[in-house]
N, C-alpha and C positions, 0 to 999 in steps of 0.2 A: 816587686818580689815580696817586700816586706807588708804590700796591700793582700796579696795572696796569703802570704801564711796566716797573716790577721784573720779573711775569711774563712778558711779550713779551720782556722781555734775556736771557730766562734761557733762555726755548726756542728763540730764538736761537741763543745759547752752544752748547745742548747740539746743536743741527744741525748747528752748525760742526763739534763734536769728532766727530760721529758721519759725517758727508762726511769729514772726516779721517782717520777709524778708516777705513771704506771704502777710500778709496783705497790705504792703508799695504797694508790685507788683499790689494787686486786687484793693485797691485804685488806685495806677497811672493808671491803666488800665479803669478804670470809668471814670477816668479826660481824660483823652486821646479822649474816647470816645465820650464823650461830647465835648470836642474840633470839635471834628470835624465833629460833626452834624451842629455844630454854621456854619462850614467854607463855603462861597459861594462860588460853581466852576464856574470858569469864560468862557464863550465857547471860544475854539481854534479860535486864529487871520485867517482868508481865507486867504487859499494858496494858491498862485500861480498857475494855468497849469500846468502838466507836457508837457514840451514842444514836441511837435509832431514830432517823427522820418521825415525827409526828404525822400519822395516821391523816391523812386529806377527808375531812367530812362531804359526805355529798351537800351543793351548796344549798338544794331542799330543804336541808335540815338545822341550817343557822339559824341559832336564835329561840326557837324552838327548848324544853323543858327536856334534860332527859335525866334517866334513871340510871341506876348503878351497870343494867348490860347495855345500854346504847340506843337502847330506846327511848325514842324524843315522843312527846304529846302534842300533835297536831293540833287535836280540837277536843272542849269539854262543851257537852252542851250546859242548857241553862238547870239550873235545881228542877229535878222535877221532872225530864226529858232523860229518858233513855235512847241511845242506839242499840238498833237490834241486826243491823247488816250495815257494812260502809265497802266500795270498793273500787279500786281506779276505772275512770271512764279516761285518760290520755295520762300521761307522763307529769302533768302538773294540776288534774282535776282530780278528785274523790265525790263520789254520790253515795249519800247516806239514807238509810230511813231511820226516823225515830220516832218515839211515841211518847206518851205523855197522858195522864187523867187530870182535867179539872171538874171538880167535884163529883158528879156520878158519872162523867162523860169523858170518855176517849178521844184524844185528840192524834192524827198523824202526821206525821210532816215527810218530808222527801225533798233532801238540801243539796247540797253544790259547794262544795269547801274546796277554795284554790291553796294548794302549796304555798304558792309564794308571799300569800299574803295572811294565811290562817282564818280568812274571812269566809262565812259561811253564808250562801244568799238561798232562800227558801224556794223552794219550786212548787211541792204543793202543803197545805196547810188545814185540815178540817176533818171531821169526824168520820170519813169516809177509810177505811183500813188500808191506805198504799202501801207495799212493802218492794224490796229490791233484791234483788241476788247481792253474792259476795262477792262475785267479779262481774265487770261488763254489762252491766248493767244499764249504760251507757256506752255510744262507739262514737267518736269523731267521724269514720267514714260512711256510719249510716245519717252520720247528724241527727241522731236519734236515742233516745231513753227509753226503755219497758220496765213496765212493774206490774204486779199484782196485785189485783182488787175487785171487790166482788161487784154481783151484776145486781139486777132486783131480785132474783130470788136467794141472795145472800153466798151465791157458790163465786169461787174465785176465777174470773179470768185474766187472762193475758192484756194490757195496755199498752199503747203507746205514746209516745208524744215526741215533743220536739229538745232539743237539750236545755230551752228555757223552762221548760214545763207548756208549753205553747199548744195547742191542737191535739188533746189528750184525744184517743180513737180504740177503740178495742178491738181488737189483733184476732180474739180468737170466741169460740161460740160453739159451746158445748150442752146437752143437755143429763148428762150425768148427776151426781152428787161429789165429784171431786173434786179438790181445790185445782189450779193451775196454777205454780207457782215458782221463784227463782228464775226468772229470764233472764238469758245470756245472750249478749247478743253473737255473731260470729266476726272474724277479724276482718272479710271483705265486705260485711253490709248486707249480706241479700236473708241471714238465716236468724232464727231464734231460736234456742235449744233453752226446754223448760222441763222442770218436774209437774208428773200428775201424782199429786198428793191423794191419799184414802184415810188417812189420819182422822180427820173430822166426822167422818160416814162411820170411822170406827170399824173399819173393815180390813181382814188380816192380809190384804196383797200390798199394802204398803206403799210404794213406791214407784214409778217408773219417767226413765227420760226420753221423751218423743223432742222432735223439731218442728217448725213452721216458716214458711216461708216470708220475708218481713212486710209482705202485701198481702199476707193471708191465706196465700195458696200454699199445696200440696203440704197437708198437714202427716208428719209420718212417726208412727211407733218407733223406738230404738232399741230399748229394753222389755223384756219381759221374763217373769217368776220368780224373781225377785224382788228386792226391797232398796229400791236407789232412788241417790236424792242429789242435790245440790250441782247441775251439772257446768262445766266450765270450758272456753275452746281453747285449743293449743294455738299457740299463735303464728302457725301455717295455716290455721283452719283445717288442719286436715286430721285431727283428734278432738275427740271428747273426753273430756276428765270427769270424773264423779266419784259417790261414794256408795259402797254396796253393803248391809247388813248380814252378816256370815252366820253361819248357823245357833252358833255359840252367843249371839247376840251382838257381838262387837260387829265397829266400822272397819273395813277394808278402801283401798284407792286404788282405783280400777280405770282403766283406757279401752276407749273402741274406738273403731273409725270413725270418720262421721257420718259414715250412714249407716252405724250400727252392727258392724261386722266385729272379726276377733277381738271381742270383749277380755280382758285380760287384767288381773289383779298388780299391779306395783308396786305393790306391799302387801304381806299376808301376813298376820302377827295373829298367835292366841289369848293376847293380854292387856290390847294397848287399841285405842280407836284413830285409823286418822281419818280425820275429818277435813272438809272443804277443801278437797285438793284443787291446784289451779297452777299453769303453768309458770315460771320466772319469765318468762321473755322468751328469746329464741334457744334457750337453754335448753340442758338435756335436765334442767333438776327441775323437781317440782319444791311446791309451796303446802302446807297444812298445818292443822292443828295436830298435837298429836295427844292423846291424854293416856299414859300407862297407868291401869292399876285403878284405884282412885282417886289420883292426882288429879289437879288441874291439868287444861286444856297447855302447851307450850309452840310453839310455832317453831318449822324447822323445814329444811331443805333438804328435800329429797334427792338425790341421783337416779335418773330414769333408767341409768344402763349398767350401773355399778349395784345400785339399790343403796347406798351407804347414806347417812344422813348427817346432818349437822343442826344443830339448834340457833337460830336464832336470837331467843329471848332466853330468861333463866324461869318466867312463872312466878318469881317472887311476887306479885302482885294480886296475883289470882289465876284463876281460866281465863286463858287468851282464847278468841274467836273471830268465827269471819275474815282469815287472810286471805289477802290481793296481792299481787305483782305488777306494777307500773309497767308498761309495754318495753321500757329498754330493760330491765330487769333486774334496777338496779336499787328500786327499795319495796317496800313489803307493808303494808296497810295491815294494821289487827286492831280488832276491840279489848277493853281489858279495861280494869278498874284504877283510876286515878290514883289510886294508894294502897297497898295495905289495909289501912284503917277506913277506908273506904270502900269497902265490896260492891255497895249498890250505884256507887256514882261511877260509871263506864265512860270511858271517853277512847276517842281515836288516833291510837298510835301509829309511829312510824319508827321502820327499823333497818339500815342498810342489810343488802342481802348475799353484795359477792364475796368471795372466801378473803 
């Protein structure tokens, strides 16, 4: 009996302390509460930026000299040696022509500058006038090089050769007075698209861009009555790019098919010339020079289907000229003068091209 009543005191007891314990808990839990409706959140001190990863160089361009906008210098030639065109023949070659006078005589040359090395190895070398377009002038899938230069009676034709400078052959055989000039080759190998130059004859039709087949056969007009030069392939091969003189005297950048059909301007400006348009790659932008006014030359990315552009380079330098786009489309070939203070010594820049 006296173990029973023991039990019944004891869980007693412990209900007391434990109603006790409760209440202490649901009070503290009220103060608590109220505590900290009182408390003012203070807002978070501003944080810092996270600092921006650094910009990936395409690896092209390690090593390599560059300037205040991002453009690196490939290749200078030697004192004395100008470029007058340079332009991708594959994603890690450039083919140049340059010139040169020792003492009353003209010299030309026609080079082969690899990216990865900046080394420049000579194809042709002699008094003879080879010259090259500003794209494609060279094609890995023709395994093949064209340029212009003249026959015996001093008028320009179409050449060929191998991409060593190997089994130079001429392409084409006209009996006019016009030069043949800027050969392009096409992106599958079978086409050349070339300017018929009137410049020389001094005669006011100017310009026009026919193709040839790269075996010679079925030579065909593509332009006519106007004044178009520099022609370039899209890299479907299924467009031609060039450039058309508009009434006002300025350059326009203009698209046809490639056999010549809806010719079509891609830019029409009353104040500004672009020049040497040529595809980026499988892109919708193009590539040019552009010169407002009378500034220098500037290189800049076109939008094919927006029309908006972007600059590449700033011009501080001079007139940029002669832009190329590497087939994946990811850098941009221009001439331009090594400095500032330097105007007349031209060397071969490189400049990335996606946004």
């Amino acid at each position: 009996m006296r173990v029973f009543k023991g039990t019944i005191l004891a869980a007693f007891l412990l209900a007391v302390l434990a109603g006790v314990g409760y209440g202490v808990l649901t009070v503290k839990r009220a103060a608590d509460a109220s505590s900290l409706a009182n408390i003012v959140v203070e807002p978070a001190p501003p944080q810092p930026p996270m600092p921006e990863e650094p910009k990936r160089v395409d690896p092209r361009l390690e090593g390599l000299l560059a300037r205040e906008d991002g453009a690196r210098l490939l290749w200078a030639p030697e004192a004395g040696e100008r470029p007058i065109a340079a332009g991708f023949a594959d994603n890690g070659t450039l083919i140049v022509s340059a010139t040169a006078t020792e003492g009353k005589e003209a010299r030309w040359k026609i080079l082969r500058v690899d990216l990865a090395t900046a080394a420049a190895t000579t194809l042709f070398d002699g008094t003879k006038p080879r010259t090259v377009s500003s794209h494609r002038a060279a094609h890995r899938n023709a395994g093949t090089m064209c340029h212009s230069a003249p026959d015996e009676r001093g008028v320009r034709e179409i050449w060929c050769a191998g991409l060593d400078g190997a089994d130079e052959k001429r392409l084409t055989r006209h009996d006019g007075a016009e030069d043949l000039v800027a050969p392009a080759i096409s992106p599958d190998g079978v086409w050349v698209a070339f300017e018929v130059n009137d410049d020389r004859a001094r005669r006011p039709t100017g310009g026009s861009i026919w193709k040839i087949g790269l075996n010679g056969a079925n030579i065909q007009q593509l332009t006519r009555g106007g004044d178009d030069r520099a022609p370039s392939w899209s890299e479907d091969g299924r467009r031609i790019l060039f450039q058309r003189r508009a009434p006002n005297g300025r350059w326009d950048a203009y698209v046809m098919d490639a056999d010549g059909k809806n010719p079509a301007p891609l830019l029409r400006t009353n104040d500004e010339d672009e020049l040497w348009p040529a595809p980026r790659g499988a892109s919708d932008e193009i590539v040019l020079a552009e010169a407002a006014g009378d500034g220098p030359a500037r290189v800049k990315a076109l939008d094919g289907v927006t029309k908006s552009g972007r600059y590449l380079t700033s011009g501080a330098y001079g007139a940029e000229t002669s832009p190329s786009a590497s087939p994946d489309g990811l850098l941009v070939s221009f001439l331009a003068p090594l400095s500032p203070e330097e105007p007349d010594r031209i060397g071969v820049w490189l400049v990335e091209a996606a946004p």
